[in-house]
C-alpha positions in Angstrom: -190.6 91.2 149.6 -188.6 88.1 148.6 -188.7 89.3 144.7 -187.1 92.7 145.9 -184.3 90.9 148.0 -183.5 88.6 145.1 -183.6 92.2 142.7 -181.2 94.1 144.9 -178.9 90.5 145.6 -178.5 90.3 141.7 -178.0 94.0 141.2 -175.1 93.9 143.8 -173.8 90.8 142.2 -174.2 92.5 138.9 -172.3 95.3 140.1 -169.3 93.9 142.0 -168.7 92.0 138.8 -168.9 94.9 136.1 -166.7 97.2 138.2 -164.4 94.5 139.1 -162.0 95.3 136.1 -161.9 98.7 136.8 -160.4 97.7 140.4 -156.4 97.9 140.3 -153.8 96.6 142.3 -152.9 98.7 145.1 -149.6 98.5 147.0 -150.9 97.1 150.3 -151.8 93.2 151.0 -153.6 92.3 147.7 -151.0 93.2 145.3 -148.5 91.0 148.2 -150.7 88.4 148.0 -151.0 88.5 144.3 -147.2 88.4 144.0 -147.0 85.3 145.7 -150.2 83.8 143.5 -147.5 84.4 140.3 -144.7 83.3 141.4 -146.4 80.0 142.8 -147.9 79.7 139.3 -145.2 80.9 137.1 -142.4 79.1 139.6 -143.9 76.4 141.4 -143.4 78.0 144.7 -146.3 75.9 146.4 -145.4 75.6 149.7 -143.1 78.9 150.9 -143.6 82.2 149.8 -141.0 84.5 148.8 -141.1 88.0 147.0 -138.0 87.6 145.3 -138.1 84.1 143.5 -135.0 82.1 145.0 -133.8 84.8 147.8 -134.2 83.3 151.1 -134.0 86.4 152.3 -137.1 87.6 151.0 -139.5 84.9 152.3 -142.5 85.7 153.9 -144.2 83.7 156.7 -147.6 83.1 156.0 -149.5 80.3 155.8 -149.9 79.2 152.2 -153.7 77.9 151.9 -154.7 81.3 151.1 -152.1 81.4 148.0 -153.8 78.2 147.0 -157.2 79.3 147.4 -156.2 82.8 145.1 -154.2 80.7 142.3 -157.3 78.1 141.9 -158.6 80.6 139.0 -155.2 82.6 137.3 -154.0 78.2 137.1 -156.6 77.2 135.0 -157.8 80.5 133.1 -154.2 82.4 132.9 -152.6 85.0 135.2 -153.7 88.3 135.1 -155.1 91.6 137.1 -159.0 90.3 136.3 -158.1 87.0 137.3 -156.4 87.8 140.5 -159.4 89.6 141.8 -162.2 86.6 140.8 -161.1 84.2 143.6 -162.1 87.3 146.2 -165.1 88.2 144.9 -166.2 84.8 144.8 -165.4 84.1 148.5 -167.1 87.6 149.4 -170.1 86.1 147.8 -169.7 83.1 149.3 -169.4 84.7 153.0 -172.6 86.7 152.6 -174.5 84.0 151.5 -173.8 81.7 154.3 -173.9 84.6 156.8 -177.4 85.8 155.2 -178.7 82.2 155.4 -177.4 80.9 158.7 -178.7 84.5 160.3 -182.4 83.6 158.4 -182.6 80.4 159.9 -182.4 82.1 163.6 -184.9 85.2 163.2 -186.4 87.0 160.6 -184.9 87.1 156.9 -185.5 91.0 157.5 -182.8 91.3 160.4 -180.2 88.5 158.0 -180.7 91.0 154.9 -179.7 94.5 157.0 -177.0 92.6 158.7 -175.4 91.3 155.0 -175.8 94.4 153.1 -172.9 96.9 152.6 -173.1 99.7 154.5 -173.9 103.5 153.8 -171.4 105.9 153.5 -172.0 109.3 155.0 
């Protein structure tokens, strides 16, 4: 049982990350967010976001720790569509691991596997 949990972990793993190119930009909050992850990269606007660098009438109140978190990879690798997307995944991961493992250590790692996979579409 514990082999074929690991199988299908990798093989969604495997998948989020081969179809993650093929993922564009669409015109709701990620490609917002992403704006804001280039211009705090490409013009050191850290602290307060704004969609049009240097208009004050264009800021936009949100708390910047999630810009942070998002510009972590595009900083250090260089800013593009791929890169944008990597700091989501690996947070996505990151939530179902500790969801799958603090729900194993209450009942049975049956019940923490159902309640972390994705969900069938009808």
């Amino acid at each position: 049982m514990k082999k074929s949990l690991l199988v299908c972990l990798l093989l969604f793993i495997a998948a989020g990350f081969f179809t993650l190119p093929r993922n564009p930009l669409l015109n709701d909050d990620a490609a917002t967010y992403a704006l804001f992850t280039k211009n705090a990269i490409l013009h050191d606007q850290w602290l307060a976001q704004f969609i049009t660098p240097g208009d004050p009438a264009s800021f936009y109140d949100k708390p910047p720790l999630s810009v942070w978190l998002l510009a972590i990879i595009p900083k250090i690798v260089g800013l593009n569509e791929l890169t944008i997307h990597l700091p989501n995944m690996f947070y996505y991961l990151a939530i179902l691991a500790i969801l799958y493992f603090s729900l194993s250590g209450f009942k049975q790692k049956k019940i923490a596997f159902y309640s972390t996979r994705r969900p069938e579409k009808n």
